[in-house]
N, C-alpha and C positions, 0 to 999 in steps of 0.2 A: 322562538317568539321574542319580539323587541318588547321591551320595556320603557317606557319614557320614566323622566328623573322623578314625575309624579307620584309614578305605580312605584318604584323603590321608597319612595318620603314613606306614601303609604302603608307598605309592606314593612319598612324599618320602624315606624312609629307603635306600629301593629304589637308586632315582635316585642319590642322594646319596652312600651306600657306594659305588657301581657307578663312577659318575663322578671320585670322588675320590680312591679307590681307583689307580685307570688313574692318574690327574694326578699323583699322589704317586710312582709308581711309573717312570714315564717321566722326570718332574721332576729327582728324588734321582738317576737312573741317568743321569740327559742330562747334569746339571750336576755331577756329579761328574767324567764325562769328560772334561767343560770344564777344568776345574780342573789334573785331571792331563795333559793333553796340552799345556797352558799351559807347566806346569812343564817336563814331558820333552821336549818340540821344540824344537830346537835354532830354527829358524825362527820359531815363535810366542812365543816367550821373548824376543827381542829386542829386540818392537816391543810399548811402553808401550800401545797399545790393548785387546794381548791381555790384559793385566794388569785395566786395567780391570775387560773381561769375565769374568777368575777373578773380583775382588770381587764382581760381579754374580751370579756362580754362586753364589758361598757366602753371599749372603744371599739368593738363592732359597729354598736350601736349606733356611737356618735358619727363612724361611716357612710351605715344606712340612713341616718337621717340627715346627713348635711352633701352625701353624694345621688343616694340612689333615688331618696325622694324626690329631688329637682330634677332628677334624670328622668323622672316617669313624669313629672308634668313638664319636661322639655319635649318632650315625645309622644305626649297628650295633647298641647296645644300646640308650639312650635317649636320644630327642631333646629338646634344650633342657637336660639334666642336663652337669655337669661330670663326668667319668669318671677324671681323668688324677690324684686322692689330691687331698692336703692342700693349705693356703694357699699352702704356697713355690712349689707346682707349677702354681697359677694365674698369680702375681704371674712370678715368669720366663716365662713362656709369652705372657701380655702383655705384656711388656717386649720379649722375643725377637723376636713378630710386629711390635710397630712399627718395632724396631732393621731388622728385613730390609726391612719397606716402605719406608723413609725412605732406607738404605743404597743397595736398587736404583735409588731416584729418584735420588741425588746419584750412582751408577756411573754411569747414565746420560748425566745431565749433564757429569760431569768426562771419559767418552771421546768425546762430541761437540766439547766445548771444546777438545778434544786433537785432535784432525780438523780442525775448524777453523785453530788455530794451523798444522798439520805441511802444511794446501793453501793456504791462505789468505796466509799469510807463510810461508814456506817458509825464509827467513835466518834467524828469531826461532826456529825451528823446529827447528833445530840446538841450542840451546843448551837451547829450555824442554823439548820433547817428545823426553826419555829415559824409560829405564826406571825411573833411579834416582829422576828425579822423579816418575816416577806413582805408586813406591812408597810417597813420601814423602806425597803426594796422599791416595793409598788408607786409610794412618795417617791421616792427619786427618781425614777420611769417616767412619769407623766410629769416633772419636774423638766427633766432635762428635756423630753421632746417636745413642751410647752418653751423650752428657750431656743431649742435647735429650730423650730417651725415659726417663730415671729416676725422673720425678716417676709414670709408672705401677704403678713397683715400691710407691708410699703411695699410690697411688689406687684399688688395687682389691683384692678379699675374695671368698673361698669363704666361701659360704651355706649352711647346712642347709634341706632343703626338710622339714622334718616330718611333712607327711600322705606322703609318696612316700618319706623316710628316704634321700633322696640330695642331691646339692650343686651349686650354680650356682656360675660364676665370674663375678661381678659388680660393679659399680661399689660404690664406698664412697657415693659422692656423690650427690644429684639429677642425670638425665640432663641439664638445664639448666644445668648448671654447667661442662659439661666442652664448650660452645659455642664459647670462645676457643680450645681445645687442636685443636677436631676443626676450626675455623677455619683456624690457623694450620696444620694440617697441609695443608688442602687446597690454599692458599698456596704456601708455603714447599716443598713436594715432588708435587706436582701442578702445579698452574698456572705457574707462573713457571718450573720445568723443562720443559713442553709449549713455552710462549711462546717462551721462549729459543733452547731446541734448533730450534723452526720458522723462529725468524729466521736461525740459524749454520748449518742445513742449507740455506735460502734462498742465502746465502753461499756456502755451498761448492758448490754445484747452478752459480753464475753462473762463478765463476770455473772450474769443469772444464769446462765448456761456452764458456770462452773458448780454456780451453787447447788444446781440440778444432778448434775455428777456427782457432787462429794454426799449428799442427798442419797440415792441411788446406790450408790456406792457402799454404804452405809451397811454393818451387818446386822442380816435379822435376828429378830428375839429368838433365842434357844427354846422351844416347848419342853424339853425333857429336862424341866430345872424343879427345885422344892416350892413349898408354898411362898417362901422368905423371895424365891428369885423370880415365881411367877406374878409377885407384886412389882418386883424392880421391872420387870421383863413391859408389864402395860402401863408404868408410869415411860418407860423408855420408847414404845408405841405412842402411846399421848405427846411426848414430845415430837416427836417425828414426824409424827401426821402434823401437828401444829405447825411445825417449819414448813413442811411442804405447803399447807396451806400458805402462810404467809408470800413463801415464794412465787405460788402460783397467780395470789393477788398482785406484788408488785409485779410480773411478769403481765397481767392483763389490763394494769393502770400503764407501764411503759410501750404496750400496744400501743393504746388510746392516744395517749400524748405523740408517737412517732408517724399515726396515722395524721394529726392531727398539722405537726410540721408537713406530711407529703403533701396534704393537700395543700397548705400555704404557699409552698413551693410549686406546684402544679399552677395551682389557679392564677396564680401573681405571673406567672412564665410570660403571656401570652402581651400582657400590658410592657412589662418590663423591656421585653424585647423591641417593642412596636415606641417603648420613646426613647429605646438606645438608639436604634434606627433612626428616628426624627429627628434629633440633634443630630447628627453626622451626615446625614443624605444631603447632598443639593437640593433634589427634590424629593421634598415630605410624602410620606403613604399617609396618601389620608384619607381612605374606604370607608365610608360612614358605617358599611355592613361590618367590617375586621372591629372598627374602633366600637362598636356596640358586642360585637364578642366578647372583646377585650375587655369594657367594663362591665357586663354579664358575670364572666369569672370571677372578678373583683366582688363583687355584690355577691355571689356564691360563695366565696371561702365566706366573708363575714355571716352568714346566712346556717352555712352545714355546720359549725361546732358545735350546738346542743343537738343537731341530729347523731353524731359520732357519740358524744356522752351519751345518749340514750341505749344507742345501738352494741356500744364496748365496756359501759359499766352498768354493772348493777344496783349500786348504790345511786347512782345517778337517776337510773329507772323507777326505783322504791322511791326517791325523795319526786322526782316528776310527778309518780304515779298520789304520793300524799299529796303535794300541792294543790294538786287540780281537782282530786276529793275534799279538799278544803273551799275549793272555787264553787264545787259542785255542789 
């Protein structure tokens, strides 16, 4: 069955609304909860990872709202046109989108590197992985990718399209030129964050699985001891259960968190590759159907992390599950 370039506009717009719509909507509603249950839980407020995960929510956020939004009224009214006004409203909204992508990659990396430290050396762990220090962390994260991501607020421009009487938000430059930028992006907050975090969860995978052995390993309480030893015998059970819980908990928060990189890694794949490609081809792929894939997955990973908290912690679910009894 042929298709004219209509029934695709059509059928991509479809899609597109429909899809992005959902993402935007689950995304904004997931990671805000994140955000606020961070704050009001007395339990998840204490431990510098959860902190992390607020930064990570709020530059989802600022994602879903300065990519995916415009995406679904590019694809609700016209596709390929800019919808969202003037120049200032392009240049922030690309500035905004790289500030969140770059942000979530370096959350990422900075709550793995904080896992690492808090199992991995457990003494150092005292001192470096607080709260006060992830806050101070977090400041510099959104610091440094507010100066790494500035040169976009001069590098891009709302275009009038004149036979159509509407406006693209578009590059100043030849796409050629902005090779070293989208280079160093894919570097600097893709690859060397995958690399990294694979070899520190590598890490933290060996040492809980020793801790499990030496755990296990472990000899049991004697029954056939006096009243004097069958006191030492269940304060030495109370211990032991205690450890193993403990372990079992950091063993199901370093799930969470590894699940949490695959997907980043997974969902980010598909774009990544599609503008490695377009800077180096002669001729650009440029599939309106792949490049709506492509940003689908994007909108996805920002979209699934409070479904994974839900789904891998408990605490997460208890603090959700008050939240919303609070709403209610």
């Amino acid at each position: 069955m042929n298709c004219s370039l209509t029934d695709h506009g059509l059928a991509i717009s479809f899609v597109g609304t429909s899809i992005a719509s959902l993402l935007f909507t689950v995304g904004i509603v997931g990671n805000i909860c994140v955000i606020l249950v961070v704050i009001k839980t007395r339990s998840l407020r204490r431990h510098p990872t959860n902190w992390y995960l607020a930064s990570l929510a709020v530059s989802d956020c600022i994602l879903l709202c300065t990519a995916t939004l415009p995406s679904i009224l590019e694809y609700r009214y016209s596709l390929g046109d800019w919808v969202m006004g003037d120049n200032g409203s392009c240049l922030a909204a690309v500035f905004l989108q790289y500030l969140g992508i770059n942000v979530s990659s370096l959350s990422i990396t900075a709550f793995s590197v904080e896992r690492y430290v808090a199992i991995c050396h457990p003494m150092k762990a005292r001192i470096i992985c607080t709260v006060s220090r992830a806050k101070k962390i977090i400041g510099m994260v959104w610091l440094f990718g507010a100066i790494y991501c500035a040169p976009w607020l001069f590098l891009t421009e709302t275009r009038s399209k004149l036979l159509t009487f509407t406006y693209e938000c578009s590059f100043k430059l030849k796409r050629h030129q902005y090779n070293i930028y989208y280079m160093s992006d894919l570097v600097i907050f893709y690859m060397v964050p995958l690399i990294g975090t694979s070899l520190l969860y590598c890490l933290i995978a060996r040492a809980l699985h020793f801790s499990t052995e030496l755990n296990q390993d472990n000899p049991k309480a004697n029954n056939n001891t006096n009243t004097n030893g069958n006191h030492r015998n269940y304060e030495y059970i109370s211990m032991t259960e205690a450890i193993t819980s403990t372990v079992a908990l950091r063993n199901a928060v370093v799930k969470m968190l590894a699940m949490v990189v695959t997907a980043f890694a997974i969902l980010w794949l598909p774009y990544r590759i599609f503008v490695v490609y377009n800077s180096f081809a002669k001729t650009p792929y440029t599939s309106l159907w792949f490049l709506t894939f492509c940003r689908l997955m994007v909108y996805c990973n920002s979209a699934i992390n409070p479904i994974l908290y839900s789904l891998m912690s408990a605490k997460f679910r208890i603090a959700f599950y008050q939240l919303f009894k609070c709403w209610g």
